[in-house]
N, C-alpha and C positions, 0 to 999 in steps of 0.2 A: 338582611344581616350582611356586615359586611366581611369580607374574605377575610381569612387570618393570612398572616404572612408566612413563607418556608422557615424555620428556623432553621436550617442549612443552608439558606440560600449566605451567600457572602456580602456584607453590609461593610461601606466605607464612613468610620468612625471618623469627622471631622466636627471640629466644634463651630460655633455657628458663626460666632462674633471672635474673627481672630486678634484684633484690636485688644481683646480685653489681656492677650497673653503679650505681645508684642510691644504697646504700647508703654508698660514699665523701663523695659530696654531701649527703645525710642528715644522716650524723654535724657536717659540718662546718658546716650549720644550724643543727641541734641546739646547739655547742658557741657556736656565735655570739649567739645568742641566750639561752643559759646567762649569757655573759660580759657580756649588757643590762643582766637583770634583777639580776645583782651588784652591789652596791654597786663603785665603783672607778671609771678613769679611762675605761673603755667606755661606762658609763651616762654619766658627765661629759662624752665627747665625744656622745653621742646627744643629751643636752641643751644642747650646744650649736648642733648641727644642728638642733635642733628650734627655738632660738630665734634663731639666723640665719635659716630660713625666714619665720619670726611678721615678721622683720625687712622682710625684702624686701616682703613682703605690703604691711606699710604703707607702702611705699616708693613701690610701684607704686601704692596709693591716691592718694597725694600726688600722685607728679609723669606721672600718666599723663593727667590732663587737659591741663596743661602738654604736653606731649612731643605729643597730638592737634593742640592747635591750632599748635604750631611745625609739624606737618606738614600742614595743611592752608594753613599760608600762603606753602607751598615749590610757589608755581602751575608757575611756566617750568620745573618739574625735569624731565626725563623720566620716563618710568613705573616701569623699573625702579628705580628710588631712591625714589621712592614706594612700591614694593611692598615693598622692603627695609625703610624704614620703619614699614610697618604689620606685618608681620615682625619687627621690633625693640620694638613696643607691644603685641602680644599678648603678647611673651615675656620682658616686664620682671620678672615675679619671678625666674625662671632668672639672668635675666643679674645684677640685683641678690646674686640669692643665690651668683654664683660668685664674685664680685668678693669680697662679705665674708668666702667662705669662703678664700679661696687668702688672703686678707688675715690671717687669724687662722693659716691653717694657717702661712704661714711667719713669723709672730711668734711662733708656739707652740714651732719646731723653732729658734727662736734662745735662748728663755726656759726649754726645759724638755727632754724625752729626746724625740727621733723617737719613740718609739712611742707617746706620750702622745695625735699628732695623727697617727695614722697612720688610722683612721675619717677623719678632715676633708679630708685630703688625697684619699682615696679617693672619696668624695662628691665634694670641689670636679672631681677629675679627670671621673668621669662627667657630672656636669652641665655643662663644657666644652664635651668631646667630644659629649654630645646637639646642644648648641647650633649646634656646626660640623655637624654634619651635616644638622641641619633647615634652615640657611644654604646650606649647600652642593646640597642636594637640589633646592633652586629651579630646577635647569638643568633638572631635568625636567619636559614641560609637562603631559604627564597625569597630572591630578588623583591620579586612585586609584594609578596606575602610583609616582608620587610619594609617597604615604601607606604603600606596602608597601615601598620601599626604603626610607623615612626608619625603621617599626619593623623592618624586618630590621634596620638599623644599630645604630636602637638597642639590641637585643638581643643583638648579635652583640660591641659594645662592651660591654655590660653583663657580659657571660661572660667574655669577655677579663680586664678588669678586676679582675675575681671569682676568676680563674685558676680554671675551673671548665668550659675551653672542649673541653678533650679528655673527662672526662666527660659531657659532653652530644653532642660526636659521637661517640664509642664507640656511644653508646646511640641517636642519630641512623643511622647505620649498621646496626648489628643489624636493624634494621626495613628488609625488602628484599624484593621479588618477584623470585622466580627466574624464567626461561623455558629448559631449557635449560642452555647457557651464559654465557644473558647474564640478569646482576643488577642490578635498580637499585634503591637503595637512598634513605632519605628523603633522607640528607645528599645523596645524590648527585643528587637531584632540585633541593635548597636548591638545593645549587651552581647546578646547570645554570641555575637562574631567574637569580642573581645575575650571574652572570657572562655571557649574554643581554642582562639588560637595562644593566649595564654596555657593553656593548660598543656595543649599539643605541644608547646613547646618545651614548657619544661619533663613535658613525656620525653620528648626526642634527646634532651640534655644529660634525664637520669637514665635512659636505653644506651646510650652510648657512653654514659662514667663505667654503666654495670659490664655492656659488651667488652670495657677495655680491660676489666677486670677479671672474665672469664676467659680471656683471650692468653694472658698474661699466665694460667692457673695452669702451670704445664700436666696435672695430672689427670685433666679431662682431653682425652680424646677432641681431635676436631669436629670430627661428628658430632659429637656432644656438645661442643662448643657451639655448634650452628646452631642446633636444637635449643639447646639453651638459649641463645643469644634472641633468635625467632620470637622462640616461646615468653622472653620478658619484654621484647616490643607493640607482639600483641595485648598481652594484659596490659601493660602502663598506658598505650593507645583506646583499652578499650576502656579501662578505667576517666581515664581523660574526655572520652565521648560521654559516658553515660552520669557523668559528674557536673559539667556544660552542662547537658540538659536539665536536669536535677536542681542547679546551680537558677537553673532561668526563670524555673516551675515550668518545665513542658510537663502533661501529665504520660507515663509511660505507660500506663495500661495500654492503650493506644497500640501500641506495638506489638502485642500477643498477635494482635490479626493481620500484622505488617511478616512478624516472623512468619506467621500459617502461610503466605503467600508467597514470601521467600523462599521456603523450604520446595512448595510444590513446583515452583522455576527451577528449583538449581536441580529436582528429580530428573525434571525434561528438558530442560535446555544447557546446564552445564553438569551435562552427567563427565566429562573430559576432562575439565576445569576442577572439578572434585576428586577426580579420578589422581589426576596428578598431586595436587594439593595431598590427598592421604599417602599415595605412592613415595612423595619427598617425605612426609613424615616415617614412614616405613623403613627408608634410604635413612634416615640419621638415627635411628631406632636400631636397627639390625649392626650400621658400622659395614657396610657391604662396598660401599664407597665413602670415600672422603678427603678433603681438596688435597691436594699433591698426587691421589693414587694415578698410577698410569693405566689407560686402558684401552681397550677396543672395542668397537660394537660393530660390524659389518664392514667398510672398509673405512671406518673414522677409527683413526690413531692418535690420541693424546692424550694430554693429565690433568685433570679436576682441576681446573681453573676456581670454581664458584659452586657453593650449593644455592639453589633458590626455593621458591615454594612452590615454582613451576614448572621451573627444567632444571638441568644441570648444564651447567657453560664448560666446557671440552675446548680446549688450545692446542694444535697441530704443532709440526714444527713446522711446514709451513707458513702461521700464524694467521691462519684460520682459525675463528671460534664457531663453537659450531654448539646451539642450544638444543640439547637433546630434552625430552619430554619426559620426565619422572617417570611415567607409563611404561614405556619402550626399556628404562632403565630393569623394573620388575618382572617384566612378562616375557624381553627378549637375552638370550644368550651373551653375555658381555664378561670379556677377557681383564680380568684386571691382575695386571702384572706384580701388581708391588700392594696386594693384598695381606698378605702376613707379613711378608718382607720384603727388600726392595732389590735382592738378587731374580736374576734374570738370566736365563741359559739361552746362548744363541746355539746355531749348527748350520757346519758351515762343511759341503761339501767339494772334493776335488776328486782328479785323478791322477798317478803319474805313467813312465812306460813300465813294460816289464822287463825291461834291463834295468831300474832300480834297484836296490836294495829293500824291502818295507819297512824291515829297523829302522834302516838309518831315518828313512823319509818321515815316521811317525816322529823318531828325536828332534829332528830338523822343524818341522809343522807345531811342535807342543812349543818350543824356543822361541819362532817365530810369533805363535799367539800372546806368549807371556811376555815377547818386545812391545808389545804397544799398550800404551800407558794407560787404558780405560780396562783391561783383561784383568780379573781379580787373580791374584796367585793364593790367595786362602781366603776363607778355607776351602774352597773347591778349584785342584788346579785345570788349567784346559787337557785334555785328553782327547787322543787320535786313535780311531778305529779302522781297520780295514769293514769294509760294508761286502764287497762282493771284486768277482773277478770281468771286467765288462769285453767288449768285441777287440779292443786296441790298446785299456787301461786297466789298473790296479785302481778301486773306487774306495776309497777313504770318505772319511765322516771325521770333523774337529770340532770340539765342544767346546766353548769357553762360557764363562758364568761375567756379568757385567751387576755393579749394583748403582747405579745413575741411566736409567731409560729417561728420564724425561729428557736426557742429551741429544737421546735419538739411536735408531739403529743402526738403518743403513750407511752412516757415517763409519761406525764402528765396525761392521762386518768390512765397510769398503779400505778399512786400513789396515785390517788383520788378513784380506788380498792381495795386497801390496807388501806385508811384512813376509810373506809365502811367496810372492814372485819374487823377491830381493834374495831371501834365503835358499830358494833353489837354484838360481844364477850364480850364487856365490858357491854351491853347493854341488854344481852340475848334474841337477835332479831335471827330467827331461819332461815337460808335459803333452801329451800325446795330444795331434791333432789330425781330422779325416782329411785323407789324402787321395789325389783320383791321379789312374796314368791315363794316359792318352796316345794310340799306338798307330802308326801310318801306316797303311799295307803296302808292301808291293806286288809284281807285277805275278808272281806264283802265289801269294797270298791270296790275290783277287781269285785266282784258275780253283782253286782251290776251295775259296768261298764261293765261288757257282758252280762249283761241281758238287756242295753238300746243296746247296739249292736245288 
């Protein structure tokens, strides 16, 4: 008896006799290229496409300095119209060259038989449609992602055009790894990438029409805004994945047993990763933080820069950022200043002598706070306390309230310093400072200190 085979084992689906799919295609090279090199209206129309192109070339010599500096002097444009721009100057032969070809092709098809410009028309049509589609592809922002849809396109138009598109997926197809009973095939791989990143794309276009629109909606909270904003990225994104597949025929039963295996990773290996991930969800849920508040968490001082799904991004004034861990944000003690509101009491102490007056000095110190232009005068004004009585000074406490911390403190305590030293100078308020004597003995001082010896 002889063995059966693994039906898991992986089998390469090629067909046997590639001739039988190739060879249509062949022939009709073959015969196209026969019909060049003949004399006739095929060579006449190749040399005209060849001297249309010579054409645009010089064209673009000419007016592509022109057409730079008209867009270098288009300042106030926005950027996309700028980028359109230089997208329209790299690609001045193209566009010269469809313009004269559609020009000639349909003076041809008034002047003479359609078949005569049936080459020109074919040409002008592809070099259109490239144009549109390198125009069009711009919605995509990565680079490379952008480069593989723009030649799939082209490629995919080019076959079209060519009526040569069922040929090439016949034989795109033939080429397939079996497992089993399930085959996937090149074409059905094309697909799957195309249709993926089609989808993800128009995810990312409608995530960001909705995000500008929740952004805009003054009566949601930021926090909310985040959450929201989050929360319609992942659905459109997840929607977009399991649509792709769907779209391809992958079977998703499949994935029950991909989930069970998932789940039991993320138990043991990103118990942190999940950790934070629900923690930021918590964080925009509660309203505890959110971007602008001012805060602290052990000696990091700054103000919500960013919520994320992982950390929170924290800006010093420094300008230090400094990604804190959703985690740390729930479990450890963190100062947020401008929580309810965005008033903020400093305390600022001093001393003077006690030949002062403390009337006067509390009048003078509350004057001095309310000189510098960041000290709020209402509704809470700055107010001077006496604190206690010390070895050489009258110890004072001054309060003032500030509502812009993201400015910074020590700026502001270090000017409301300086509005105190100014106004006691002028004021001839004395600030007491430790004083040491220093006393030389003489010659009965000495008899004296060795006689207590």
């Amino acid at each position: 008896m002889e063995p059966q085979s693994n039906p898991v084992t992986p089998q390469l689906d090629v067909p046997m006799d590639l001739s039988q799919v190739l060879m249509p295609v062949w022939m009709d090279v073959v015969a196209f290229f026969q019909g060049l090199i003949t004399p006739g209206w095929r060579q006449n129309q190749l040399l005209i496409i060849v001297g249309l192109f010579a054409l645009a070339y010089l064209l673009r010599i000419v007016t592509e300095p022109m057409v730079e500096n008209w867009a270098r002097s288009r300042e106030g444009w926005p950027k996309w119209r700028l980028r359109t721009l230089v997208q329209i100057r790299r690609r001045l032969v193209l566009i010269y060259f469809a313009i004269g070809a559609w020009f000639v092709f349909l003076t041809m098809q008034q002047l003479t038989w359609p078949s005569r410009s049936y080459m020109i028309g074919l040409v002008a049509t592809l070099v259109t449609v490239w144009l549109f589609i390198a125009f069009a592809a711009r919605v995509v922002r990565n680079r490379s992602l952008r480069r593989l849809l723009i030649w799939g396109l082209w490629i995919y138009a080019t076959l079209h055009y060519l009526a040569v598109t069922d040929e090439v997926f016949t034989f795109l197809d033939s080429i397939a790894v079996e497992f089993g009973n399930f085959r996937l095939s090149v074409l059905t791989l094309i697909t799957a990438l195309v249709i993926v990143g089609a989808l993800f794309t128009a995810a990312r276009i409608l995530s960001n029409l909705i995000a500008g629109s929740i952004r805009r909606n003054e009566d949601i909270s930021p926090s909310m805004q985040v959450l929201g904003i989050k929360a319609v990225q992942a659905a459109l994104y997840a929607i977009a994945f399991f649509a792709a597949i769907e779209a391809v025929g992958f079977d998703l039963t499949g994935l029950a047993v991909l989930s069970g295996a998932i789940g039991v990773g993320i138990g043991f290996g990103l118990q942190k990763v999940v950790s934070n991930l629900v923690s930021g969800v918590i964080i925009l849920l509660d309203k505890s933080i959110k971007p602008g508040d001012v805060i602290s968490l052990g000696e990091t001082f700054g103000w919500i820069n960013s919520l994320g799904a992982r950390y929170v991004s924290v800006v010093t004034r420094d300008g230090r950022e400094y990604l804190i861990p959703n985690e740390d944000l729930i479990t450890g003690q963190v100062v947020n200043w401008s929580h309810s509101n965005e008033f903020v009491r400093l305390d600022i102490y001093f001393g003077t002598s006690y030949g002062c007056d403390p009337h006067e000095v509390r009048k003078i110190a509350i004057k001095a706070a309310e000189d510098v232009p960041r000290v709020l005068i209402s509704p809470n004004k700055p107010v001077c306390h006496i604190v206690g009585f010390g070895d050489s000074s009258v110890d004072y406490i001054l309060r003032f309230w500030i509502s812009d911390p993201t400015s910074g403190l020590t700026n502001v305590r270090g000017n409301v310093y300086l509005s105190l030293w100014d106004a006691f100078q002028a004021n001839n308020i004395s600030i007491p400072f430790p004083q040491r004597e220093v006393r030389l003995l003489g010659d009965d001082d000495k008899a004296v200190a060795k006689a207590l010896d």
